[in-house]
DOMAR-932213 format. One record per residue (C-alpha): residue number from 1; residue in one letter; y negated, z negated, x. Coordinates in nm, 2 decimals, always signed. Layout:
residues N
  pos  code       v       w       u
  NUM     A       Y       Z       X
...
END
This chain:
residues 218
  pos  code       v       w       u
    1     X   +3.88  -14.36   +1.47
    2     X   +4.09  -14.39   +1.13
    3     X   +4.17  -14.07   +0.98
    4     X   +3.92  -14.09   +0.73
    5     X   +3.66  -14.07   +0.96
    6     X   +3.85  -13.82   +1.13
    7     X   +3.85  -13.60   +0.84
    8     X   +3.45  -13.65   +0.79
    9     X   +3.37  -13.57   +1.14
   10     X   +3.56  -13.20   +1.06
   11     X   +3.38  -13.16   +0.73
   12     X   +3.06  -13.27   +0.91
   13     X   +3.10  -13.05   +1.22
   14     X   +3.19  -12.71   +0.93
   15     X   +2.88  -12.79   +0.69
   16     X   +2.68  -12.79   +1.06
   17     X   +2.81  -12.45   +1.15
   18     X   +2.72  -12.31   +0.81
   19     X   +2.37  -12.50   +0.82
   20     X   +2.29  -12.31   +1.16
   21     X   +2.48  -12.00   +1.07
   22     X   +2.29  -11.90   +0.75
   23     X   +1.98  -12.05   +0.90
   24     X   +2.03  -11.85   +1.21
   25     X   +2.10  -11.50   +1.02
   26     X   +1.80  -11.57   +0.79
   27     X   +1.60  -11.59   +1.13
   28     X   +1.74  -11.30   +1.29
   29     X   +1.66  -11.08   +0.97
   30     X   +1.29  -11.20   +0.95
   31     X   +1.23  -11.30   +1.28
   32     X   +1.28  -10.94   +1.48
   33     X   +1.08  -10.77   +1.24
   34     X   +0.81  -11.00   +1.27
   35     X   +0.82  -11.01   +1.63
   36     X   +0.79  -10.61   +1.59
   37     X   +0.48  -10.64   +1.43
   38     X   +0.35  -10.87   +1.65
   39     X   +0.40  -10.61   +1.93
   40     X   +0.32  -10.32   +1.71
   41     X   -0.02  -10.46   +1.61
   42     X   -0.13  -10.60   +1.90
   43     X   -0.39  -10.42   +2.13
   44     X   -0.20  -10.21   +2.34
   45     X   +0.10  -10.18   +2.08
   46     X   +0.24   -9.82   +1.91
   47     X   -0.03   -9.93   +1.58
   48     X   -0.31  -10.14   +1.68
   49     X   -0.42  -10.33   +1.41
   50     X   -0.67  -10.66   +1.50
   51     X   -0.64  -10.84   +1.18
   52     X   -0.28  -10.83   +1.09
   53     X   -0.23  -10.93   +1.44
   54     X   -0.50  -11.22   +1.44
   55     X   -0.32  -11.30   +1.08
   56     X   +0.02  -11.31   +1.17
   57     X   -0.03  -11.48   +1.53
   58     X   -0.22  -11.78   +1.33
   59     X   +0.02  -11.82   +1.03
   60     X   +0.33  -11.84   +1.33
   61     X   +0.15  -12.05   +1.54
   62     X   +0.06  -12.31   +1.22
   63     X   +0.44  -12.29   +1.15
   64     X   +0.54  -12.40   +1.52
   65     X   +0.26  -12.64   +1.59
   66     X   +0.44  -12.84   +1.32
   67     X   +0.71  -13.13   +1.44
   68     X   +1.00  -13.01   +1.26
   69     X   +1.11  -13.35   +1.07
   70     X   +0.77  -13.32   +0.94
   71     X   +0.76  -12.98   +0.80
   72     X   +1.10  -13.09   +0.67
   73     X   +0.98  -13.33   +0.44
   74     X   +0.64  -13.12   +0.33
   75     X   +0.87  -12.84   +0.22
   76     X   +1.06  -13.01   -0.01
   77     X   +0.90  -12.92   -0.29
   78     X   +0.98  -12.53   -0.17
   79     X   +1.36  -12.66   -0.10
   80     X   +1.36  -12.79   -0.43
   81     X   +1.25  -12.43   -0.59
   82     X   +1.45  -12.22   -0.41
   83     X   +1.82  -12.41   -0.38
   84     X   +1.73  -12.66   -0.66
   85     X   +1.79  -12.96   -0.46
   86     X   +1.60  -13.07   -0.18
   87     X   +1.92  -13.25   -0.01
   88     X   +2.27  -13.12   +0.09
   89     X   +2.39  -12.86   +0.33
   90     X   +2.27  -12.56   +0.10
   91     X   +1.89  -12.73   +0.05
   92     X   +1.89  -12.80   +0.43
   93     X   +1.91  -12.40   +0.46
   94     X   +1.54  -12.34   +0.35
   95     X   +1.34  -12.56   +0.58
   96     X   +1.58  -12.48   +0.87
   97     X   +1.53  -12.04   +0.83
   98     X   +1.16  -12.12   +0.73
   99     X   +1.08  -12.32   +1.07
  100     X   +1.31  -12.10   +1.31
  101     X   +1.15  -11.74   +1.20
  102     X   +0.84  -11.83   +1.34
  103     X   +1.00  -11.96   +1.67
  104     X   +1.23  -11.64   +1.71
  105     X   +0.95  -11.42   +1.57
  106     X   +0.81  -11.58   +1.91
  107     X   +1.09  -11.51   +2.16
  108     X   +1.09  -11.14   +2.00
  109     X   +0.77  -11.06   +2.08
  110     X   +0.81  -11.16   +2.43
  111     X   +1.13  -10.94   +2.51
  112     X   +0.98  -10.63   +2.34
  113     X   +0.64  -10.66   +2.54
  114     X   +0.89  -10.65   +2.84
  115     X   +0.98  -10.34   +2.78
  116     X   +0.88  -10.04   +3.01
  117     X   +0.57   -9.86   +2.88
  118     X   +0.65   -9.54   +3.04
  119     X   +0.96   -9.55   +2.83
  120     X   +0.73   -9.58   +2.51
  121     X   +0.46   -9.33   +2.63
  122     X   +0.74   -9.03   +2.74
  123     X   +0.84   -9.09   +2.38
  124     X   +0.50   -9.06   +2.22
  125     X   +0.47   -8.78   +2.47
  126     X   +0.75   -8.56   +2.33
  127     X   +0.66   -8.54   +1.98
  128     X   +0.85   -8.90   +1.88
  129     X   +0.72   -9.14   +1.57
  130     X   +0.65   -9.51   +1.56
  131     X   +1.00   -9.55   +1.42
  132     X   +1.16   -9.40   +1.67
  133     X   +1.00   -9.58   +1.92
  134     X   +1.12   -9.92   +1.76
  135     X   +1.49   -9.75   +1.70
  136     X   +1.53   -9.53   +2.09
  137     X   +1.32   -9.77   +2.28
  138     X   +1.20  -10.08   +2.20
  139     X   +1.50  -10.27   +2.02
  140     X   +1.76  -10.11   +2.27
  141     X   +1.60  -10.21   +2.58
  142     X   +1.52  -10.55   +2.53
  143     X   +1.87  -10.62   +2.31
  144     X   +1.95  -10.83   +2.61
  145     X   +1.67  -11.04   +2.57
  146     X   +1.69  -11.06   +2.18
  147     X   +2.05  -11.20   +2.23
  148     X   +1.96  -11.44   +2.47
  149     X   +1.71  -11.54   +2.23
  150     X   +1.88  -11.54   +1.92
  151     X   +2.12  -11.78   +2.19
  152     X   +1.84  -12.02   +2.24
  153     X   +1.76  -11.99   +1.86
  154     X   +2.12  -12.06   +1.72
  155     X   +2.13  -12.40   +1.98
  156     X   +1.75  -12.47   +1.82
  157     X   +1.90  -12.48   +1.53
  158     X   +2.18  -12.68   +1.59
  159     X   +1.98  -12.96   +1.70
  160     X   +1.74  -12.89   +1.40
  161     X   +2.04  -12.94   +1.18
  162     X   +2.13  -13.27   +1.31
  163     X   +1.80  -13.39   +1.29
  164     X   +1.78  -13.26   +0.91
  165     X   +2.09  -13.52   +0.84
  166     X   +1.77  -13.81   +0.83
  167     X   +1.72  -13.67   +0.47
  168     X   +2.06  -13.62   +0.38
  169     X   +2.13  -13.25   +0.44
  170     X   +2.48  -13.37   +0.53
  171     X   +2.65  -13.25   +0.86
  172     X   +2.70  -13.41   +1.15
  173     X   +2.35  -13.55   +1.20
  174     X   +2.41  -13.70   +0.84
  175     X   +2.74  -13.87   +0.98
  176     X   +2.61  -13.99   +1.29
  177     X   +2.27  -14.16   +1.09
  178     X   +2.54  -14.33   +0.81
  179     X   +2.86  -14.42   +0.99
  180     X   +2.72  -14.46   +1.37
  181     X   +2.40  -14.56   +1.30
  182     X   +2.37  -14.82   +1.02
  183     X   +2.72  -14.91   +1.06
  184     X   +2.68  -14.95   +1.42
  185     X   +3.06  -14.76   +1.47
  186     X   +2.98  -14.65   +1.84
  187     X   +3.25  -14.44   +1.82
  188     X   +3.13  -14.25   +1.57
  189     X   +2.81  -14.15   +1.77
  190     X   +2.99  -14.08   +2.08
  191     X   +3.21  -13.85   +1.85
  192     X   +2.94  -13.64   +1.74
  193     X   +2.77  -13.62   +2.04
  194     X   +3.04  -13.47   +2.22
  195     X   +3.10  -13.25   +1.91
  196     X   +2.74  -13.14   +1.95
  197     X   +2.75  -13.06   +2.34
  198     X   +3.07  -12.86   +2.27
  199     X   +2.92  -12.67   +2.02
  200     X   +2.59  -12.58   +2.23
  201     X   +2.75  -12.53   +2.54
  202     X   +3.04  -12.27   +2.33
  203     X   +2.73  -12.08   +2.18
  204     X   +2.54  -12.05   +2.54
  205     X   +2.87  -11.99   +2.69
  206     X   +2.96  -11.71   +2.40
  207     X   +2.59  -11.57   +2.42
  208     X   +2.53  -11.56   +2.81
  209     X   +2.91  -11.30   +2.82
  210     X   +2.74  -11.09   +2.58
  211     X   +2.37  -11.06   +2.78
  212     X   +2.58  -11.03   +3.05
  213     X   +2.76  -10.69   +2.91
  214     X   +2.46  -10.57   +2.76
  215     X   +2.29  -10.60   +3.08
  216     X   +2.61  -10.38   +3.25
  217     X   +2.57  -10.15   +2.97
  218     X   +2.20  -10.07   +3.06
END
């Protein structure tokens, strides 16, 4: 590869990290504490509530029934309002966070509802509130399992990234689709690619040590 290309498959694999990294906070932020409510509300949760249940499981079902390149395109308009461009690494942002806090909201909900009940009832039991539960029980005994979803979420994302590069949200899905794609530089594919399975198999790598000692904590 010349060293122009070089120099765009750097630039490419740095606008990726940021696509996935804001994307991935975004998701973490909103995502646990819908993934909270879910649990909260549901029937045998710490506040029962039917409807907001019924609500929210519905709205973040819609959200991931929903092939990501197409919600990508149908929320353009939204891109467009909030980053006031629907293409480049900053517009690529919105879709990304708005299709990945439904999808971590998700893997949430399933490590809280792991969480030992007696644990929750010998809290209810001494006096404690519904905020305390969340803060000395739930969140700290499935942290584990929120890592090792927010793991699977960040690699998600990655791969969401790429595939956002069709429309010209730039990274490295952008410079496989323009240089190893319709210019048919081979080398250029292979390049990303391998950038791509270095990048998920460091964040898996990074994220299974940390479960690990979380795990050992406990």
């Amino acid at each position: 590869m010349t060293p122009a290309i070089i120099s765009l498959l750097i630039r490419s694999t740095w606008e990726t990290l940021v696509m996935t990294a804001a994307a991935g906070l975004i998701s973490f932020a909103l995502g646990l504490p819908l993934g909270l409510l879910l649990v909260a509300t549901g029937r045998d949760g710490i506040a029962p509530n039917r409807v907001v249940n019924s609500v929210l499981g519905a709205a973040v079902n819609g959200f991931r029934s929903v092939p990501f390149i197409i919600l990508l395109v149908a929320l353009i308009p939204v891109t467009r309002l909030i980053a006031g461009t629907s293409i480049g690494t900053t517009a690529a942002i919105v879709p990304l966070s708005i299709a990945c806090i439904p999808y971590y909201g998700r893997i949430a909900e399933v490590s809280l509802r792991e969480v030992d009940r007696g644990l929750i009832e010998a809290v209810r039991a001494m006096g404690g509130s519904r905020w305390s539960i969340v803060r000395e029980v739930l969140i700290p005994e499935a942290l584990p399992g929120l890592v090792a979803g927010f793991t699977v979420t960040l690699i998600t994302l990655i791969g969401a990234s790429a595939m956002a590069g069709a429309i010209g949200a730039g990274g490295l899905g952008d410079l496989a689709i323009r240089y190893g794609y319709q210019r048919f530089e081979t080398g250029v594919m292979i390049a990303v690619v391998a950038v791509l399975i270095v990048l998920v198999c460091g964040l898996q790598f990074l994220g299974d040590r940390l479960v690990r000692r979380l795990d050992h904590r406990a």
